[in-house]
ZADO-1210 file (C-alpha; in nm, 4 decimals, padded with zeros to 6 digits):
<atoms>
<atom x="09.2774" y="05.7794" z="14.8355" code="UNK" pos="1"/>
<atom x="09.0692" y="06.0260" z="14.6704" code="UNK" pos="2"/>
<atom x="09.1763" y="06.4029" z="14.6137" code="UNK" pos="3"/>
<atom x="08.9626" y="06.6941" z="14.7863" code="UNK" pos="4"/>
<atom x="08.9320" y="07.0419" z="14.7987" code="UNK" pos="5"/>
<atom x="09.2331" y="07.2212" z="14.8684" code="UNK" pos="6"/>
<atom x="09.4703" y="06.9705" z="14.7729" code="UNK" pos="7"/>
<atom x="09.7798" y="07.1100" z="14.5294" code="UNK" pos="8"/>
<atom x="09.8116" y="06.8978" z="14.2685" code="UNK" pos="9"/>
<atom x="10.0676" y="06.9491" z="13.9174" code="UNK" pos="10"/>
<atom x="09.9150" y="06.7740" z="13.6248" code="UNK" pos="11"/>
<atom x="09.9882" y="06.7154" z="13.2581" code="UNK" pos="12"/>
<atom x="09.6954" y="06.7401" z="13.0365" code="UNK" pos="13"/>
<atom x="09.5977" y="06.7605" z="12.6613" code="UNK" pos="14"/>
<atom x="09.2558" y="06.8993" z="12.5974" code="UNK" pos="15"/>
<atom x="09.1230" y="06.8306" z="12.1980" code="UNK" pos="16"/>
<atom x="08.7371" y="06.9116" z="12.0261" code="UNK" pos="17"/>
<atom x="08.6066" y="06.5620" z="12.0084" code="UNK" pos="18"/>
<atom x="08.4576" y="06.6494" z="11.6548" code="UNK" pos="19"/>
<atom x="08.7799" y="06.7377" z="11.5033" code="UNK" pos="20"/>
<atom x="09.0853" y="06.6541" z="11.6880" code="UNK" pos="21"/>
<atom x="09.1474" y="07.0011" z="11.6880" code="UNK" pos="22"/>
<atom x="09.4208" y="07.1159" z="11.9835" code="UNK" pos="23"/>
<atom x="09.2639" y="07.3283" z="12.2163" code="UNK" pos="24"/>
<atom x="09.5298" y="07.3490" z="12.4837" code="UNK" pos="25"/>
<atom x="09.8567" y="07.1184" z="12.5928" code="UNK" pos="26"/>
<atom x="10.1413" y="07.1299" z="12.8568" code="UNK" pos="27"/>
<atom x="10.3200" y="06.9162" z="12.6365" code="UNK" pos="28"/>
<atom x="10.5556" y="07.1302" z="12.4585" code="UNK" pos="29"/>
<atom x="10.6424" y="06.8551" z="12.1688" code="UNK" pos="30"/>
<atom x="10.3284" y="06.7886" z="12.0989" code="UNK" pos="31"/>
<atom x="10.2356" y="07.1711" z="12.0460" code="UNK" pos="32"/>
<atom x="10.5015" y="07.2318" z="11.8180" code="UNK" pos="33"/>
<atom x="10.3950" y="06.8714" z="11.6345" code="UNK" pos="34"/>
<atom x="10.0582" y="07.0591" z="11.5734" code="UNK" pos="35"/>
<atom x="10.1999" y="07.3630" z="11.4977" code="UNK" pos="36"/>
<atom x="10.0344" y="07.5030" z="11.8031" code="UNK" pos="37"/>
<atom x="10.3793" y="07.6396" z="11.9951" code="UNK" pos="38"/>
<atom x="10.3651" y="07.9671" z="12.1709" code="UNK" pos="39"/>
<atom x="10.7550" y="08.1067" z="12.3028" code="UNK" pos="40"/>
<atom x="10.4565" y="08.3087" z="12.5612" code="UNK" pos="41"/>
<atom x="10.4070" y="07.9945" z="12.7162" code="UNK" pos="42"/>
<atom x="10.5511" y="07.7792" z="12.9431" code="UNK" pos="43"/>
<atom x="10.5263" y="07.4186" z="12.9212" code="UNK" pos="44"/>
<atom x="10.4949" y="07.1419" z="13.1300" code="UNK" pos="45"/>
<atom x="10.2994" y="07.0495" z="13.4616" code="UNK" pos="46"/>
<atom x="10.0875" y="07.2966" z="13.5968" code="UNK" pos="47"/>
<atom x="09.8795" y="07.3382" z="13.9269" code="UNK" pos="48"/>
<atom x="09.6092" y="07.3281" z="14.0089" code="UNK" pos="49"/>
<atom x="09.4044" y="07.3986" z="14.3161" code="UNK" pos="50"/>
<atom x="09.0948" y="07.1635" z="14.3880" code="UNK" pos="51"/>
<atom x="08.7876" y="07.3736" z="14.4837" code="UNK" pos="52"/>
<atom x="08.9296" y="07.6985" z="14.3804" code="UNK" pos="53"/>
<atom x="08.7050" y="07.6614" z="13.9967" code="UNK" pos="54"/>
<atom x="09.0485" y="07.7162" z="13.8252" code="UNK" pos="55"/>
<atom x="08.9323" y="07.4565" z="13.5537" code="UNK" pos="56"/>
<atom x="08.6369" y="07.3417" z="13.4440" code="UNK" pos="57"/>
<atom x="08.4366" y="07.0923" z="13.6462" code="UNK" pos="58"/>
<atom x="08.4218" y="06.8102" z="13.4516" code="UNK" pos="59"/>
<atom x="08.8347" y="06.7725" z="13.5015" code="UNK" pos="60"/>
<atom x="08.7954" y="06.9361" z="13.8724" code="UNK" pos="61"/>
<atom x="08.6048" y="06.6020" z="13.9154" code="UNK" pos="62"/>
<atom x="08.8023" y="06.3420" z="13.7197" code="UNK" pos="63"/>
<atom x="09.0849" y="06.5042" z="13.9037" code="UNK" pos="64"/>
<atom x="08.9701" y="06.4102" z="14.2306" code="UNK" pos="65"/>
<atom x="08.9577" y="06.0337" z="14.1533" code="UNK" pos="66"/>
<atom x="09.2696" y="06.0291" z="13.9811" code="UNK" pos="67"/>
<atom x="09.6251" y="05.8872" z="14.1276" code="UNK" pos="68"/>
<atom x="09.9592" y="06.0340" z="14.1027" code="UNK" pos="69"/>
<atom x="10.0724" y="05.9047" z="13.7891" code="UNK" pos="70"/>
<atom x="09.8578" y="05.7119" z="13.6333" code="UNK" pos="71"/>
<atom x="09.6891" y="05.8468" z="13.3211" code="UNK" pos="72"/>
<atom x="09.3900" y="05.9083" z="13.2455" code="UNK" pos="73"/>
<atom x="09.1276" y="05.9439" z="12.9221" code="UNK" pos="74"/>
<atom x="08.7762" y="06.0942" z="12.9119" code="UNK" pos="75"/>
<atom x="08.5256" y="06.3211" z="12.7643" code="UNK" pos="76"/>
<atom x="08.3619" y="06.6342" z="12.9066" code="UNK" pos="77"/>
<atom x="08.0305" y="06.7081" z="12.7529" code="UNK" pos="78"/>
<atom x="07.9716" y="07.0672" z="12.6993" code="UNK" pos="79"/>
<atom x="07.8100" y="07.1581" z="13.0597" code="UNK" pos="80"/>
<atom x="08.0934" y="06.9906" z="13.1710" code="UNK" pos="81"/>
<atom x="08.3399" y="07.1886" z="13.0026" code="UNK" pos="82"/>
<atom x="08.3339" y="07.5297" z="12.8381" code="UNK" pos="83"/>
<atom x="07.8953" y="07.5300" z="12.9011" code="UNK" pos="84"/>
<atom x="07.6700" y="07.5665" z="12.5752" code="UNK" pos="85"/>
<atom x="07.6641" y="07.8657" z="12.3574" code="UNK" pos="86"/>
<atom x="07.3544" y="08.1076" z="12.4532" code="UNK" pos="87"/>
<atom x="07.3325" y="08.2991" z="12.1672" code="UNK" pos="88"/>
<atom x="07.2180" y="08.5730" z="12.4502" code="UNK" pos="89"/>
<atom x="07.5772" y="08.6269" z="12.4905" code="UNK" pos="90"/>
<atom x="07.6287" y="08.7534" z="12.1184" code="UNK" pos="91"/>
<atom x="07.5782" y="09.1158" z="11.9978" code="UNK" pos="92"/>
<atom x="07.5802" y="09.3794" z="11.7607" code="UNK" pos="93"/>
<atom x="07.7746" y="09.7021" z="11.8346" code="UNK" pos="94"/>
<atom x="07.7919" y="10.0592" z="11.6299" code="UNK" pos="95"/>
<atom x="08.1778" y="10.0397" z="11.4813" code="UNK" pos="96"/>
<atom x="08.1716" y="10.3864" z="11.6011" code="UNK" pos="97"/>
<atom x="08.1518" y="10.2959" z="11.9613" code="UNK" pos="98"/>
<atom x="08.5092" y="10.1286" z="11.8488" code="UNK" pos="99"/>
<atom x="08.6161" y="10.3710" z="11.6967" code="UNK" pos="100"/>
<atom x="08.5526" y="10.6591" z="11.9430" code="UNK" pos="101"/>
<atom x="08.8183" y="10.4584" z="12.1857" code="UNK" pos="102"/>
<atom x="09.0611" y="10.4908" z="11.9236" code="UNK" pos="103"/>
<atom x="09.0171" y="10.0904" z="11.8599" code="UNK" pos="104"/>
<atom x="09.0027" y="09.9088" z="11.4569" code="UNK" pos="105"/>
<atom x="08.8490" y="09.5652" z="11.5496" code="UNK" pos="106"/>
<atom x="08.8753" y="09.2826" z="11.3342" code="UNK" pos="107"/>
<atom x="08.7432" y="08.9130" z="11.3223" code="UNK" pos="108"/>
<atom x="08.9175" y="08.7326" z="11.5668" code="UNK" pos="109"/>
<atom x="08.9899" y="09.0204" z="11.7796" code="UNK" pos="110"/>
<atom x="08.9884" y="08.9353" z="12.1822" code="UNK" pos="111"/>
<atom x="08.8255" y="09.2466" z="12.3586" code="UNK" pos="112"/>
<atom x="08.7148" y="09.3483" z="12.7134" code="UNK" pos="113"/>
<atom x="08.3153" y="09.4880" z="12.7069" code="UNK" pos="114"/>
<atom x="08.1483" y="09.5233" z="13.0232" code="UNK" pos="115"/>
<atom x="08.4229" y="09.3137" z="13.2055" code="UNK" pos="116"/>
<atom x="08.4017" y="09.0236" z="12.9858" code="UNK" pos="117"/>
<atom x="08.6694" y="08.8531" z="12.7626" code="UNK" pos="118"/>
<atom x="08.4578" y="08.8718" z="12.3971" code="UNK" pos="119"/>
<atom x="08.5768" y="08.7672" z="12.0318" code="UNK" pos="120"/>
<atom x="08.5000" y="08.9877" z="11.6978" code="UNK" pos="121"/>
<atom x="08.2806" y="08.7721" z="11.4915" code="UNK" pos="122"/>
<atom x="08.2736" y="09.0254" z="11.2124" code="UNK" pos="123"/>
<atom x="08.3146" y="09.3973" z="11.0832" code="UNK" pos="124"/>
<atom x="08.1162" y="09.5550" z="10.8494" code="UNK" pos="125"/>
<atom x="07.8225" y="09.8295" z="10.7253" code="UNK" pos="126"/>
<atom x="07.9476" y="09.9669" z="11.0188" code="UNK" pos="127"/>
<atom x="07.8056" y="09.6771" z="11.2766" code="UNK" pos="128"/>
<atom x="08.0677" y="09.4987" z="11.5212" code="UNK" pos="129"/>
<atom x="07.9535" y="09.1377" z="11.5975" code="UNK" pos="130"/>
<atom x="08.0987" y="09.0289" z="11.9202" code="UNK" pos="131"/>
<atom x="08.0655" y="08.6803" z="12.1188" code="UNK" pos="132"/>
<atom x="08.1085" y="08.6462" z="12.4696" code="UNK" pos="133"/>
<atom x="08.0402" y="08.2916" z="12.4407" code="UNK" pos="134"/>
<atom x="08.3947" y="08.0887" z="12.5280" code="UNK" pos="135"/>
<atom x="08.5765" y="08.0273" z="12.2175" code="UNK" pos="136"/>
<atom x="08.5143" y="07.6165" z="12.3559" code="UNK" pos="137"/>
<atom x="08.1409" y="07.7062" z="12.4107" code="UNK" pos="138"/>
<atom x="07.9288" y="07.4565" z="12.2862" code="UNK" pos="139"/>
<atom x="08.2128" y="07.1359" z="12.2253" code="UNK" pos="140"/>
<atom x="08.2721" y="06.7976" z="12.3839" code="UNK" pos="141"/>
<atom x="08.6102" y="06.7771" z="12.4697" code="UNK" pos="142"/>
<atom x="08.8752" y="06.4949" z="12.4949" code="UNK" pos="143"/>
<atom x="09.1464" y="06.5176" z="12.7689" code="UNK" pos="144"/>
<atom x="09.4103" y="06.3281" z="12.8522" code="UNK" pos="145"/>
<atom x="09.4920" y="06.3994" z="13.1817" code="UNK" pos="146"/>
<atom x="09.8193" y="06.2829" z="13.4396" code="UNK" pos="147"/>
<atom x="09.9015" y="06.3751" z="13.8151" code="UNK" pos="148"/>
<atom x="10.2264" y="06.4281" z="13.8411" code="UNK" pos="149"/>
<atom x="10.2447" y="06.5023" z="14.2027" code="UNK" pos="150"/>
<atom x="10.0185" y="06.5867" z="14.5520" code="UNK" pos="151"/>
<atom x="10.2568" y="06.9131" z="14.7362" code="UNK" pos="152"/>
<atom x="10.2423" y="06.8529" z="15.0477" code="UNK" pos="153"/>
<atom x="10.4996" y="07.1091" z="15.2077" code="UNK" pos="154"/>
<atom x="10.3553" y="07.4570" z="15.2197" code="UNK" pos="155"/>
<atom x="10.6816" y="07.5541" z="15.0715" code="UNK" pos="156"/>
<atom x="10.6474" y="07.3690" z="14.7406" code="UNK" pos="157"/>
<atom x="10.3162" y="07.4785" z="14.7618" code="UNK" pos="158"/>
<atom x="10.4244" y="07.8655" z="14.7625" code="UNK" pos="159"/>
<atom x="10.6843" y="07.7779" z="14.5054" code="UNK" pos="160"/>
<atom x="10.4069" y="07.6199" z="14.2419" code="UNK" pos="161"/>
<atom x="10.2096" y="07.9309" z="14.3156" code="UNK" pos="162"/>
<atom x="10.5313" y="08.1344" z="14.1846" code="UNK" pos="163"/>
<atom x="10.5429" y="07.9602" z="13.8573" code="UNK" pos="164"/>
<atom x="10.1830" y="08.0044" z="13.8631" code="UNK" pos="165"/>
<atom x="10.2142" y="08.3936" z="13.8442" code="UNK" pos="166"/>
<atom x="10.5463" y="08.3724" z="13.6150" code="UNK" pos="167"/>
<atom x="10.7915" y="08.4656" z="13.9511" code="UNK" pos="168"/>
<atom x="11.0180" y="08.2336" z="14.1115" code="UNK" pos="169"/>
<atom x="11.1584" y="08.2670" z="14.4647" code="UNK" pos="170"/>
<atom x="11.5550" y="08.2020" z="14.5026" code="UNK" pos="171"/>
<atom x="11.4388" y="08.0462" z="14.8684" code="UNK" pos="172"/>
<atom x="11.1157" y="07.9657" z="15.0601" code="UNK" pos="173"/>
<atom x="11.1131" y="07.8747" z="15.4209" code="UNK" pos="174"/>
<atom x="10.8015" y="07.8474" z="15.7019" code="UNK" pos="175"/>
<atom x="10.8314" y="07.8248" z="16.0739" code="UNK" pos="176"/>
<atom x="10.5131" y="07.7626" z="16.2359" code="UNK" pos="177"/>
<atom x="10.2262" y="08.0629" z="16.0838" code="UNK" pos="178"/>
<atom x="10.5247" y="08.2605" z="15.9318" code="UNK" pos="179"/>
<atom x="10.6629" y="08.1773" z="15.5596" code="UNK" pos="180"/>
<atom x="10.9839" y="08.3631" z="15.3990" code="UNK" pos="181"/>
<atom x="11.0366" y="08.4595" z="15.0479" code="UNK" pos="182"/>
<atom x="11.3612" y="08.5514" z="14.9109" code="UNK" pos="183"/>
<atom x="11.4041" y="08.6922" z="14.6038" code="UNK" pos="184"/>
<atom x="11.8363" y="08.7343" z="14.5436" code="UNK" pos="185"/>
<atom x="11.9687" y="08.9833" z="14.2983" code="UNK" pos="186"/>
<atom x="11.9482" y="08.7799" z="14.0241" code="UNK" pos="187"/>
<atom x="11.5792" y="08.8244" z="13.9703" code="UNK" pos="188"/>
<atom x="11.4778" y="09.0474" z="13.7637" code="UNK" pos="189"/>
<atom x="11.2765" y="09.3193" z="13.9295" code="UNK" pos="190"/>
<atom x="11.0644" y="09.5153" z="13.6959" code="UNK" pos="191"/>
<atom x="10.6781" y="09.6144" z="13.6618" code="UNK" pos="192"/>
<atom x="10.6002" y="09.3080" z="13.6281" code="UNK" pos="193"/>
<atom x="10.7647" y="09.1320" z="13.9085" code="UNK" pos="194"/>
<atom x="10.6141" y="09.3499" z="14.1635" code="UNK" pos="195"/>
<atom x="10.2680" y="09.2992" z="14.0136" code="UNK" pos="196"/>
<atom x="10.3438" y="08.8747" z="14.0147" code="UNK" pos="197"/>
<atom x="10.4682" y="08.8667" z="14.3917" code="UNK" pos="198"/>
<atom x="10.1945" y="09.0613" z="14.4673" code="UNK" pos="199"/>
<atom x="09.9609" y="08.7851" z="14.3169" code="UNK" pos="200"/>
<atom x="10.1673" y="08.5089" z="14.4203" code="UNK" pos="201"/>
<atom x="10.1303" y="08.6603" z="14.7758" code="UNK" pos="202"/>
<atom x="09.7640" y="08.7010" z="14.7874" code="UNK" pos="203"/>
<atom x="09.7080" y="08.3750" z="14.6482" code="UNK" pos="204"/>
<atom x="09.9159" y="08.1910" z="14.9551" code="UNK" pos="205"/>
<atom x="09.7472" y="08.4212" z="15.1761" code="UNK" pos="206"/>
<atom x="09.4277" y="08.2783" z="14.9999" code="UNK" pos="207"/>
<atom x="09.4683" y="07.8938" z="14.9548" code="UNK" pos="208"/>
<atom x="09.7165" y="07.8144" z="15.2743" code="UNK" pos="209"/>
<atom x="09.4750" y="07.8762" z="15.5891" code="UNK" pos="210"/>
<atom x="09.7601" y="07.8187" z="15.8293" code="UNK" pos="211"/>
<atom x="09.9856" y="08.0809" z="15.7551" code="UNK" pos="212"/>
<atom x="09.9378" y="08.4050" z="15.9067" code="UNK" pos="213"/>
<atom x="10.2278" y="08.6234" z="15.8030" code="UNK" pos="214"/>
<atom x="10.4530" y="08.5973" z="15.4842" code="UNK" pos="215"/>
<atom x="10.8265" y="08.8126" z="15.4826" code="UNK" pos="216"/>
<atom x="10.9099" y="08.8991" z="15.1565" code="UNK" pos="217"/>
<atom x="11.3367" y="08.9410" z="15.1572" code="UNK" pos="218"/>
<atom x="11.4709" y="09.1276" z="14.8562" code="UNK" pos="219"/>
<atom x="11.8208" y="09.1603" z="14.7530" code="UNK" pos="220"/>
<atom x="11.9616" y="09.4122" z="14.5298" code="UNK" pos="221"/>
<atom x="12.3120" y="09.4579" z="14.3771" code="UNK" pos="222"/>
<atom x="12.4792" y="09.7267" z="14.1721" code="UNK" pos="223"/>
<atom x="12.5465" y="09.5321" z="13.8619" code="UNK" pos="224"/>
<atom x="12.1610" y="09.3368" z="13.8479" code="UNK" pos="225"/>
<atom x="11.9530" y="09.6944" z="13.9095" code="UNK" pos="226"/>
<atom x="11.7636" y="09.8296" z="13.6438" code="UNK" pos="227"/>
<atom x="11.8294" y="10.2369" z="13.5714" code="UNK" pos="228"/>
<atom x="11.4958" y="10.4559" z="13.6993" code="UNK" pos="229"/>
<atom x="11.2684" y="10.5360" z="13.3898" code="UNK" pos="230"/>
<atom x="11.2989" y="10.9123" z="13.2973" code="UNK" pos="231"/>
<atom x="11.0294" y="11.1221" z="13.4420" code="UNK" pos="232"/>
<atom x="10.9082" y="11.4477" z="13.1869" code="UNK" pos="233"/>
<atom x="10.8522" y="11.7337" z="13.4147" code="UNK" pos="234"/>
<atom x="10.6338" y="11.9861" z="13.2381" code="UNK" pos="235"/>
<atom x="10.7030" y="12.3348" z="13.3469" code="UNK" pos="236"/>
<atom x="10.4112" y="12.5452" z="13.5058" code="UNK" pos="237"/>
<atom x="10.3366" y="12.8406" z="13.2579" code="UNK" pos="238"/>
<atom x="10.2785" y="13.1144" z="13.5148" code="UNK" pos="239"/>
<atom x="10.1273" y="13.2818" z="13.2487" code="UNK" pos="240"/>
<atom x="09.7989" y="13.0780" z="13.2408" code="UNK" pos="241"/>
<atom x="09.5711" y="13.0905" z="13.5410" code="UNK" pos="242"/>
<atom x="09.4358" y="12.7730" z="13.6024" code="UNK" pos="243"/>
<atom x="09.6960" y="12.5569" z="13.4629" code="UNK" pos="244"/>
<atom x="09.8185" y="12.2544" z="13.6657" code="UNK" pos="245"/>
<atom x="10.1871" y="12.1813" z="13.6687" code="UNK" pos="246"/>
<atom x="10.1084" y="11.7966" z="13.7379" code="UNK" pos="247"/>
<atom x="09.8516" y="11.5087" z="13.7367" code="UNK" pos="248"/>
<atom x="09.7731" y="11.1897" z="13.9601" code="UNK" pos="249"/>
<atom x="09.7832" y="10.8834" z="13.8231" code="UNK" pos="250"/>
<atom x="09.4836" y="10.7692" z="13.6199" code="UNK" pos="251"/>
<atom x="09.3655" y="10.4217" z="13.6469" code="UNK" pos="252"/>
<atom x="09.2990" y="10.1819" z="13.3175" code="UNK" pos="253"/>
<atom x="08.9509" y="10.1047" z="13.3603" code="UNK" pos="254"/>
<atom x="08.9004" y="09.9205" z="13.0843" code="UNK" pos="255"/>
<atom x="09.2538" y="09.6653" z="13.1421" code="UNK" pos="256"/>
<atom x="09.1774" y="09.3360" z="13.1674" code="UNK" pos="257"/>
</atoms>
């Protein structure tokens, strides 16, 4: 029976440039490190995806939904179908001193954030930047070899592949009608980045699983597993200077990706 929206599905998939056999992407760790292509940053094997969320591109979005668990399957995307066609709209010239003034040395291959869009440095030089926002797959057909390993069907496997999703794994995960639990024991780590991860992982059950209406997040802590409080630098207030602030709020990165 066909796959539709909303279904939870983990996959395997290799994705090369028809014209060159070139790697783009793999969940196969062997065969990245076979192509020298291995990355300790990321983590291999199946991953999930969400039909109907546009998480992929819509050429596999719709092979995907007339695939079967297990059974593998070959095909190529043509570039609307994939990664779209280059517009060369989408490629421009900016004053190195723009750069510059933010304290930033581009270079070719650079990945940067302008206007809230991921963009590559082309080039540098006579003091011109030439940056494409044009996906680095723009343009290609692509060849993918593509396996379902599973449907989740239990809204706690389903929270649990959102974890890994987001890099955060629950110790337990239990749902009793609209309510779901998450417990996290003491030994996960709980830094900066764990908070921001649950946080995701949170919104995105809130997001893709329509029948749950309240998620309890338990976290344990233990002596030996909690992380010391970063030091704080507490200027003093020179009374001398009128108009001098002993402290300042927190000052958002607008230009983080």
């Amino acid at each position: 029976m066909p796959f539709k929206d909303g279904d939870f599905l983990e996959i395997e998939y290799t994705a090369r440039n028809v014209a060159d056999k070139a790697l783009i992407a793999t969940t196969d760790e062997s065969i990245a490190k076979k192509e020298e292509a291995y990355s300790k940053d990321i983590s291999y094997g199946p991953v999930l995806v969400v039909l109907g969320a546009n998480a992929v591109v819509k050429g596999l979005e719709r092979e995907l939904k007339n695939a079967e668990v297990g059974k593998e399957l070959k095909f190529t995307l043509k570039p609307e179908d994939a990664f779209g066609n280059r517009s060369e709209d989408l490629v421009r010239v900016v004053p190195l001193s723009e750069f510059r003034s933010q304290n930033i040395n581009p270079y070719p291959g650079m990945r940067i954030n302008m206007d809230s869009t991921i963009a590559t440095v082309k080039s540098v030089g006579s003091g011109r930047v030439v940056v494409d926002a044009n996906h680095p797959d723009a343009g290609k057909e692509i060849d993918y070899t593509v396996k379902v390993i599973r449907l989740l069907e239990k809204d706690e496997d389903k929270i649990s592949a959102l974890g890994r999703t987001y890099s955060i794994k629950p110790t337990k995960i239990t749902k009793a009608g609209g309510v779901a639990d998450i417990y996290f024991d003491s030994t996960v780590k709980k830094n900066s980045d764990y908070f921001i991860n649950k946080a995701s992982m949170v919104a995105a059950a809130f997001t893709y699983l329509k029948d749950i209406e309240k998620i309890n997040v338990h976290e344990e802590y233990d002596r030996k597993s909690a992380t010391a409080p970063e030091s704080v630098h507490e200027e003093q207030e020179d009374e001398s200077e009128p108009g001098s602030e002993g402290s300042e709020g927190e000052n958002a990165d607008a230009g983080k990706e």
